[in-house]
N, C-alpha and C positions, 0 to 999 in steps of 0.2 A: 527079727533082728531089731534091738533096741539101737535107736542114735538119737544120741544128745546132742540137740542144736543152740549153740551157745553166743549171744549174739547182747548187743546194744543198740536200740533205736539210734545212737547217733552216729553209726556206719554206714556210708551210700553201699558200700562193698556187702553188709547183712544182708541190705535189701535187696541185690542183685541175688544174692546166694536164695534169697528167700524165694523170686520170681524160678529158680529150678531145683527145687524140692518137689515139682510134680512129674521129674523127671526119673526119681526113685523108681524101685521097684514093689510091687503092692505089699510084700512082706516086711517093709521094712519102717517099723514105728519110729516117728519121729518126737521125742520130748524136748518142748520148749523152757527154754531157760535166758531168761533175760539177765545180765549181770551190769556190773556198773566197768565199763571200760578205764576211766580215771581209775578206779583203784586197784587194778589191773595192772597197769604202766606204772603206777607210782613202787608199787610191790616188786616190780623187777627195773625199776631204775631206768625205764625207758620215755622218750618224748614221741610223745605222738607226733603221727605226720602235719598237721597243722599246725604245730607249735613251731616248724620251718618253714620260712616263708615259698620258697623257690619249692618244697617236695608240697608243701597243701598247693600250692597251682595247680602243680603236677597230678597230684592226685584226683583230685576233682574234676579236671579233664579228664582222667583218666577214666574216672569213673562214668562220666557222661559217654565218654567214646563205648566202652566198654555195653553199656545198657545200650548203647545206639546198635551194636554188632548184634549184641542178643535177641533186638525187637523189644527192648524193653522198656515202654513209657518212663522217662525217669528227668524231674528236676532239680537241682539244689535247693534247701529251703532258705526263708528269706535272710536267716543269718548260720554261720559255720563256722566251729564248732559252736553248740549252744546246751543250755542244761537239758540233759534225756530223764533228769530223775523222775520227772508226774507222767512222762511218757511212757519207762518203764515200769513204773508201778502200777499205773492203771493197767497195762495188760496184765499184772499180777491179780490184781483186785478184779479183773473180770476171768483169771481163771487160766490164766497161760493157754489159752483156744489158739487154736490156727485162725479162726476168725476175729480174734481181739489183737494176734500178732501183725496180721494183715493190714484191718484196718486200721492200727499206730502208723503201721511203714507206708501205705497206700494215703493216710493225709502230708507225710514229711516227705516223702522223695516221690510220688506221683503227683501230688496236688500241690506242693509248694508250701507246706501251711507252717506255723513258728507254734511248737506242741511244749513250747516254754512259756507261751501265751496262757492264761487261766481260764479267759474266755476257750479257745479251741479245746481246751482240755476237759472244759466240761462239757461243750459238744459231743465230743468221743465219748465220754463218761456214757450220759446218754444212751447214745446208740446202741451202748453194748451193753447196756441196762445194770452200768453199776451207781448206786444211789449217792448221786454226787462229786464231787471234787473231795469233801471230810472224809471218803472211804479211801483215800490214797494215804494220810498219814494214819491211818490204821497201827497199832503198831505190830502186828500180824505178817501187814502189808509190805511193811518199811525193813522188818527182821529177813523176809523170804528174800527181797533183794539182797542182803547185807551176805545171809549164807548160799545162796547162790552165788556170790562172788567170791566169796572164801573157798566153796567148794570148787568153783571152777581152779581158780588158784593152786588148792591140791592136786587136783589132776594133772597141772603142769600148763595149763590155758595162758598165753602167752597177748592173744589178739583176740578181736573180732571179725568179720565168726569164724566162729570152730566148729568139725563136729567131732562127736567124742565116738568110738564104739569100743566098746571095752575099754582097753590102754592108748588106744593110738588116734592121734590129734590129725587131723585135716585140717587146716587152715587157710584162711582166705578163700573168698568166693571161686578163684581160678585154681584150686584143690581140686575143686566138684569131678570133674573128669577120672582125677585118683583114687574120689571115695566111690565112686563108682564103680572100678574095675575093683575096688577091695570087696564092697559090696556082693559081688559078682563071684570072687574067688581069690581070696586074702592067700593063698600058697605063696604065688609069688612075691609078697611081702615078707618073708616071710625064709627065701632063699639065703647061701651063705654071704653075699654080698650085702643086705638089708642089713642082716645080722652085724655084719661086722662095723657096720655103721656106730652099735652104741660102745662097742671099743676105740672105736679110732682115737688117736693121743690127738691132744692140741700141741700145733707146734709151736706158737708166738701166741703171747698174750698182751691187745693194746694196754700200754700206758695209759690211764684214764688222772687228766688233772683235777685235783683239788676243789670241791666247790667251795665258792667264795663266802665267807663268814660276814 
């Protein structure tokens, strides 16, 4: 069983989801897919949770609370939100590995480190034996992110992370529990209630004001 794991370095929430991916089942392949979250939200007209003050507090506790329940070593890095682009690229240019996935997420939310720094970035470069910082504007490099995000896009990817199998979206690290039991035995997804789900009418649609010129 193919699953698309669809995620941005600058979600604490990927990172959690990332720390129970060894909680799969052995059948079932995981494809990494790094996308760019801004252009994501900007495509469906939404604000990320850190662009509100009172829901980023929220969140970010939350997400430390949450790693805390898990067992999961996990820090804020030293600023939030910040640019993921040379962090997702470089797992590109070293080859979308579970090992180049890890070690991006294992230096920003285990070790605390700023992977919008140049210096740290060519550290990781390094490690994962790709020749440089100059291999990240590749433009090779820079095209695979651009359509991995389009493509996420078409699937209907909404957030970070997601996982894809087939048609149907998983979302947010506290999904994991659902992609599991679909994992397991997608029938009951699958019943006349699920179904009726992609019929149901909307009955009120908010007012949305005008943005300001």
């Amino acid at each position: 069983m193919k699953i698309s794991w669809i995620f941005d370095v600058i979600s604490p929430f990927a990172y959690l989801s990332l720390k129970q991916l060894a909680q799969l089942p052995p059948q079932a392949e995981v494809e990494f897919v790094p996308v760019l979250l801004a252009a994501i939200l900007d495509h469906h007209g939404q604000l990320g949770p850190a662009e509100m003050p009172t829901k980023r507090r929220f969140t970010y506790r939350f997400a430390l609370w949450r790693g805390r329940k898990l067992g999961i070593n996990m820090q804020m890095p030293p600023t939030h939100p910040f640019n993921p682009l040379a962090a997702d690229r470089l797992i590109i240019a070293a080859g979308c590995s579970r090992r180049a996935v890890e070690t991006v997420f294992d230096a920003v939310f285990r070790d605390g480190l700023d992977v919008a720094d140049t210096q740290v970035i060519e550290r990781l470069a390094l490690e994962l034996g790709v020749s440089g910082p100059g291999a990240l504007n590749d433009p090779t490099v820079k095209q695979r992110l651009r359509d991995n995000t389009q493509w996420a896009i078409a699937q209907g990817v909404f957030g970070v992370p997601t996982f894809l199998i087939g048609k149907e979206l998983f979302w947010g690290h506290d999904s994991f529990g659902m992609l599991l039991d679909y994992v397991h035995d997608p029938r009951p997804f699958d019943d006349d209630r699920m179904q009726a789900i992609d019929s149901l009418p909307v009955g009120v649609q908010r007012m949305r004001a005008p943005k300001p010129r």
